[in-house]
TIBASE-259198 format. One line per 4 residues: number of its first residue (from 1); for each residue x, y, z of N, C-alpha, C. Coordinates in steps of 0.02 Angstrom, whole numbers, plus 50000, padded with zeros to 5 digits. Layout:
# TIBASE-259198
NUM = X,Y,Z,X,Y,Z,X,Y,Z ~ ...
//
This chain:
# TIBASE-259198
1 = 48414,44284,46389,48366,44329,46419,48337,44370,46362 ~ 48272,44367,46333,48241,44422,46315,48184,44457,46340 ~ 48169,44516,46304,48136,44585,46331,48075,44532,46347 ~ 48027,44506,46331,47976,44489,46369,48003,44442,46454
5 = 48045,44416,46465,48049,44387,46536,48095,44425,46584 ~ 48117,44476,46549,48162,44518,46574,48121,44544,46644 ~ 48136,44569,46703,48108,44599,46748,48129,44660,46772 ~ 48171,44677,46745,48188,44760,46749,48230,44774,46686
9 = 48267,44823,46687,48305,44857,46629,48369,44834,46618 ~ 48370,44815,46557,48442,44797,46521,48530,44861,46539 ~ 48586,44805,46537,48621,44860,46565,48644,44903,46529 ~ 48621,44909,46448,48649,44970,46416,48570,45007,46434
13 = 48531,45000,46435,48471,45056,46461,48477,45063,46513 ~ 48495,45053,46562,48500,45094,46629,48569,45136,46614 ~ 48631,45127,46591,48677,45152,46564,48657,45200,46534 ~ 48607,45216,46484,48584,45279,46458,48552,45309,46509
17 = 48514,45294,46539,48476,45331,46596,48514,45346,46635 ~ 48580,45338,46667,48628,45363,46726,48693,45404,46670 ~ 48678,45410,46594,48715,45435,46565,48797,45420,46560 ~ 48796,45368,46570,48868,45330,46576,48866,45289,46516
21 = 48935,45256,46506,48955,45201,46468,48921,45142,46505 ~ 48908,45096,46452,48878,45023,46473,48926,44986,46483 ~ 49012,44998,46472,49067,44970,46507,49074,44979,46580 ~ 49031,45073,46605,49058,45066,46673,48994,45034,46732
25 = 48915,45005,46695,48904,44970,46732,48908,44896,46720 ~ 48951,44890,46671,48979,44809,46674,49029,44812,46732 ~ 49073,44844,46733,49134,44850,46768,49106,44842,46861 ~ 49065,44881,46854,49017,44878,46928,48990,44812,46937
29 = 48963,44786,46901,48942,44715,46894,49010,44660,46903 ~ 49055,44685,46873,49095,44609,46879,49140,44638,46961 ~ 49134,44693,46960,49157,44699,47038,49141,44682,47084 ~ 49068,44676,47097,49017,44646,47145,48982,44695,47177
33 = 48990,44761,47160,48932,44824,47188,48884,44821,47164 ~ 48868,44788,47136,48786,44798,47100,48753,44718,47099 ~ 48787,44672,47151,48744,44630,47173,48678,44626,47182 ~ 48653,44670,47228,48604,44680,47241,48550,44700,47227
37 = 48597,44746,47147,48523,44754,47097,48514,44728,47044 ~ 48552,44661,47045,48545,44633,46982,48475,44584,47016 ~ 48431,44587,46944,48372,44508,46933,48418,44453,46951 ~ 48384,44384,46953,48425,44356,46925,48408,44329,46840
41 = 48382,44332,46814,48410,44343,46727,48446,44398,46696 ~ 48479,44437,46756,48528,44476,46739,48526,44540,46733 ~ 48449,44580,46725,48415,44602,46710,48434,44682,46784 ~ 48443,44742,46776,48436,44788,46828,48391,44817,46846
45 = 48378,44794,46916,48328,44841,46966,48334,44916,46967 ~ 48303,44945,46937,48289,45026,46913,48307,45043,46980 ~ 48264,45045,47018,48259,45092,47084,48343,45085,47121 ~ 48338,44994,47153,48414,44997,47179,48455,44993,47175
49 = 48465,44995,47084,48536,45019,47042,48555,45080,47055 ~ 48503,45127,47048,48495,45198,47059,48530,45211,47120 ~ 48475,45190,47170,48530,45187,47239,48574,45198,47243 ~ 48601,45159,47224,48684,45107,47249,48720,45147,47194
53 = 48701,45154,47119,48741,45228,47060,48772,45283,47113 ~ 48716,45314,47136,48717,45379,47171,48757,45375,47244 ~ 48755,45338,47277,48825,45329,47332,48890,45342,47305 ~ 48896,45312,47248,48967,45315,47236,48962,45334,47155
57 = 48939,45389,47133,48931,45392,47058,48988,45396,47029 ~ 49002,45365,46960,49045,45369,46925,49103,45442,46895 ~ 49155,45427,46918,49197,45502,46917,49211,45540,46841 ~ 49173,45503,46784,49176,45539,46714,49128,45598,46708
61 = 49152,45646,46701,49122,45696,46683,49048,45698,46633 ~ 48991,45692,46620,48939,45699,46592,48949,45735,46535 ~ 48989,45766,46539,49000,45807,46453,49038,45779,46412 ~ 49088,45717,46424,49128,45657,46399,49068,45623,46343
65 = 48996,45603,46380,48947,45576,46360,48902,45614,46303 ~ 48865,45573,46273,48840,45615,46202,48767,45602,46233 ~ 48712,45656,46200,48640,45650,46252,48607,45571,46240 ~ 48649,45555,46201,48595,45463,46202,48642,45428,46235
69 = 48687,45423,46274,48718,45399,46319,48756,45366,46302 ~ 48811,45380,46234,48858,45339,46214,48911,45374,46241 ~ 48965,45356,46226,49013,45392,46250,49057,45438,46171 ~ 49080,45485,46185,49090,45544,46146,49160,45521,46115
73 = 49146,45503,46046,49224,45474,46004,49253,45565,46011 ~ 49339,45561,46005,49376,45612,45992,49374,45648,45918 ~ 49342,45606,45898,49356,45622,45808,49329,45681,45813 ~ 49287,45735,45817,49276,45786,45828,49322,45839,45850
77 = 49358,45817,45902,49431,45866,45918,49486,45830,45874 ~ 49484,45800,45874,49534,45776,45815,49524,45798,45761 ~ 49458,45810,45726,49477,45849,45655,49479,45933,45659 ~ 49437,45956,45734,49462,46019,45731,49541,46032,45731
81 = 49570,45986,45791,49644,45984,45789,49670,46009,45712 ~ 49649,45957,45699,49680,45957,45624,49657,45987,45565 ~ 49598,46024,45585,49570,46095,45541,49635,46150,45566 ~ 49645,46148,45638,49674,46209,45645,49754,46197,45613
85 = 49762,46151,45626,49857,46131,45592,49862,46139,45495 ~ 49780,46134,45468,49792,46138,45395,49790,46221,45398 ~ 49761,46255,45438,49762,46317,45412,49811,46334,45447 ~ 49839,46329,45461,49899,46355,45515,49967,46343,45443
89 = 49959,46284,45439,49986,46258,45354,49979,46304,45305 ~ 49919,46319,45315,49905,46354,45254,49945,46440,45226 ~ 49941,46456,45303,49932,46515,45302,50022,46524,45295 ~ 50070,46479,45328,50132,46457,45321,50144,46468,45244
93 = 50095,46437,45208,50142,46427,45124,50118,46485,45092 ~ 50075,46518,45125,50034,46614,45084,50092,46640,45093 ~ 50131,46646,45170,50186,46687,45195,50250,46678,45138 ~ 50245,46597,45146,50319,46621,45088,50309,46600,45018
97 = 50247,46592,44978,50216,46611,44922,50215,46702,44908 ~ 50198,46736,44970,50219,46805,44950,50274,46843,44959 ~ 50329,46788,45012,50393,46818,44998,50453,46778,44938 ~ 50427,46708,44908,50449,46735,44858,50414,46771,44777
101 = 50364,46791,44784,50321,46849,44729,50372,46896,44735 ~ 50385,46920,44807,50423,46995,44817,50513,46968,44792 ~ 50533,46922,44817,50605,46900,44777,50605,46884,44688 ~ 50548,46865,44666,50541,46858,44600,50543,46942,44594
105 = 50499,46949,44604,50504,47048,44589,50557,47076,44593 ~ 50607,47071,44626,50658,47094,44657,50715,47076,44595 ~ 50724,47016,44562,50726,46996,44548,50719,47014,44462 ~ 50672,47001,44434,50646,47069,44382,50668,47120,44375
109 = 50664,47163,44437,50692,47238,44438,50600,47273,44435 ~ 50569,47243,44458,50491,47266,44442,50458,47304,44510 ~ 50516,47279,44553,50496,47331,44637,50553,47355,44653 ~ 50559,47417,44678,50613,47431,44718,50587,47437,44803
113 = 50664,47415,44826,50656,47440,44901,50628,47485,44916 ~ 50585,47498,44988,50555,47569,45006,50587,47609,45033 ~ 50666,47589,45069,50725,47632,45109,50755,47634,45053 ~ 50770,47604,44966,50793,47665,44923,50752,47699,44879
117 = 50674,47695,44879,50630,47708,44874,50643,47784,44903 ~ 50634,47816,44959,50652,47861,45004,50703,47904,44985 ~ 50758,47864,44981,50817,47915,44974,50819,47927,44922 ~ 50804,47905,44853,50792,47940,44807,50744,47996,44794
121 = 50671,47982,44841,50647,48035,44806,50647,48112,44870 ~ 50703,48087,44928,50729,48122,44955,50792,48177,44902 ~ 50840,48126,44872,50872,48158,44837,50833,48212,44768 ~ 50768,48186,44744,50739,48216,44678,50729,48275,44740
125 = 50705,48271,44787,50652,48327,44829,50714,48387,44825 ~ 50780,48356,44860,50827,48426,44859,50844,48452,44787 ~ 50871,48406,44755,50895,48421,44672,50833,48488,44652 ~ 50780,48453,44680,50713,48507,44676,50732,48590,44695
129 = 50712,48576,44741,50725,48632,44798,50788,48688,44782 ~ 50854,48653,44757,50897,48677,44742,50879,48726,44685 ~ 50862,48681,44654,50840,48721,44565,50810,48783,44583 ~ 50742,48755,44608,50719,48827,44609,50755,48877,44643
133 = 50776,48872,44740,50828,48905,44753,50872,48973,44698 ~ 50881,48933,44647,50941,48955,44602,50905,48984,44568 ~ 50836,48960,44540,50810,48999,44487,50795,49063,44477 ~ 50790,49101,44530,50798,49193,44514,50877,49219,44517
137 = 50917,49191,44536,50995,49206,44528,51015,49199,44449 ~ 50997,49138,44422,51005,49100,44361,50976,49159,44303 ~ 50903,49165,44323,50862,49206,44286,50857,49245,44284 ~ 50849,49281,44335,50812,49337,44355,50846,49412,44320
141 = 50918,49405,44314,50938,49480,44262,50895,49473,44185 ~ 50905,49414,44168,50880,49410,44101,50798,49426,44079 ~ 50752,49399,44141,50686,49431,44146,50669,49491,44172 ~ 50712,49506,44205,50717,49575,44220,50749,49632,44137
145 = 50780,49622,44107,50799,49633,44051,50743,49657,44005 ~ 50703,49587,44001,50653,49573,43958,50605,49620,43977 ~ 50600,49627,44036,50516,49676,44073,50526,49742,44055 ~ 50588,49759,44070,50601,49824,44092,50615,49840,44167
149 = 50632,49803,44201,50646,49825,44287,50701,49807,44312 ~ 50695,49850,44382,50786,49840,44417,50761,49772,44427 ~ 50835,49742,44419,50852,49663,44423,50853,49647,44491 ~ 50888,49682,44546,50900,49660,44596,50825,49658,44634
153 = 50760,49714,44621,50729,49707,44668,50681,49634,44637 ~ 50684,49618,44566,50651,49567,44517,50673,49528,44565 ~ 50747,49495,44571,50759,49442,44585,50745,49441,44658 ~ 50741,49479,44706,50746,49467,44778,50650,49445,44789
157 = 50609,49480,44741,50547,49471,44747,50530,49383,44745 ~ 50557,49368,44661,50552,49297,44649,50588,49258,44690 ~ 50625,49260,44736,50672,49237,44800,50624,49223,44850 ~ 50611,49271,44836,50546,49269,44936,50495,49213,44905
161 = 50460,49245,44858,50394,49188,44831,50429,49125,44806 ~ 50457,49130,44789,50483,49044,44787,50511,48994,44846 ~ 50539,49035,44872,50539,49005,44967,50483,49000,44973 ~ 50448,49049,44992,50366,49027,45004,50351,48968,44989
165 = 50341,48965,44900,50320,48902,44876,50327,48849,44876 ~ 50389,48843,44922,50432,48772,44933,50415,48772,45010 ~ 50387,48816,45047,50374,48803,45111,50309,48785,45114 ~ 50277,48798,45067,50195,48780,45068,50191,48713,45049
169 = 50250,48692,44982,50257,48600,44975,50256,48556,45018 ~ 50314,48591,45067,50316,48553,45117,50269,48506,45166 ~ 50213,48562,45171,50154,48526,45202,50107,48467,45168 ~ 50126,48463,45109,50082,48419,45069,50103,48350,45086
173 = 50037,48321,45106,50079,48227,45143,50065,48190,45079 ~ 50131,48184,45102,50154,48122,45075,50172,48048,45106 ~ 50139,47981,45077,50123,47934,45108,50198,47917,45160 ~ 50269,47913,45133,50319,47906,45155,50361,47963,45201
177 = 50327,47989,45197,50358,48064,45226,50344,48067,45312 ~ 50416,48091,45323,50415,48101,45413,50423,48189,45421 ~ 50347,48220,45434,50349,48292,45425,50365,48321,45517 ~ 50376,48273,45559,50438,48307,45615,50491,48278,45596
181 = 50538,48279,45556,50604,48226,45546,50653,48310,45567 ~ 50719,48290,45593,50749,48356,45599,50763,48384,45556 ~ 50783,48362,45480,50816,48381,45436,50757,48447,45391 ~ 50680,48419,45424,50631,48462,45379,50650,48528,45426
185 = 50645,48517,45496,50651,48569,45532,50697,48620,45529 ~ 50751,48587,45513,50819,48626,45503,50801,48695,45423 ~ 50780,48628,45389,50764,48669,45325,50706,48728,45341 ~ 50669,48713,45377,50603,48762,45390,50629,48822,45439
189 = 50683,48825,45502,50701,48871,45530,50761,48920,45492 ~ 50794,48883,45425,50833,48915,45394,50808,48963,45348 ~ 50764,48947,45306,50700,48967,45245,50667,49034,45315 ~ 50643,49027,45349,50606,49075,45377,50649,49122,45435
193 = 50714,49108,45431,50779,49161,45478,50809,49186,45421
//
């Protein structure tokens, strides 16, 4: 059969036109539903293919189909599939590419922990605090000496302003710092009773 003796439409062109696979109007054909619209050179009757399509249309979804009426290979979800599994991969070997950077570091001695990070510069903060504390007890007869003034009222002055000054530190944030923690509180109701 060719296109000049043909008398209606070939079955992959009516297949594009009803947007189906040209397997599922073969399949119709060797079943015997589409008797009636076949030529006989084999050829499909437009109108009462149509017909007889639309009684019982084919149960594949139209979005399975690509707009020229082939049918839709997976390879498309298949390489997204497998776009999303390489980065999913990917992002797997960043995670422990940067945990071991941080064990190499560790390792070195080139990072320290951030919980002894803390308690150290928890411990520098009191060692701090203490000093000064002490520093008009320590000092204060001897600069008093030096000035010319009673010692006791020297030292009780530099007492008060140096509490002060350690109560005014206090507020300064610091990135690691928990400024409701009880222990600040304790220190802040003691300093000011």
């Amino acid at each position: 059969m060719n296109k000049k003796t043909r008398k209606g439409l070939s079955v992959r062109a009516f297949a594009k036109k009803m947007r189906v696979s040209p397997n599922a109007v073969v399949s119709r054909i060797k079943t015997g539903k589409f008797d009636a619209a076949l030529f006989e050179d084999g050829s499909v009757n437009e109108a009462l293919a149509t017909a007889i399509w639309n009684e019982n249309p084919t149960k594949r979804p139209a979005s399975l189909l690509a707009p020229d009426g082939k049918v839709r290979t997976k390879i498309k979800q298949a390489s997204t599939d497998g776009a999303n599994e390489y980065k999913i991969k990917l992002e797997r070997m960043q995670v422990a590419l940067e945990s071991e950077k941080i064990a190499l570091e560790r390792l070195r001695e080139t990072t320290v922990d951030r919980e002894e990070m803390k308690k150290a510069a928890r411990e520098f903060g009191r060692a701090h605090r203490d000093a000064m504390l002490n520093f008009p007890h320590r000092f204060g007869a001897s600069i008093a000496a030096q000035v010319g003034c009673d010692a006791a009222s020297l030292i009780g002055a530099i007492d008060y302003y140096m509490r002060t000054a350690l109560l005014e530190a206090v507020n300064i944030p610091v990135p690691f710092h928990d400024p409701h923690s009880p222990e600040l509180e304790h220190l802040q109701e003691t300093n000011n009773g």
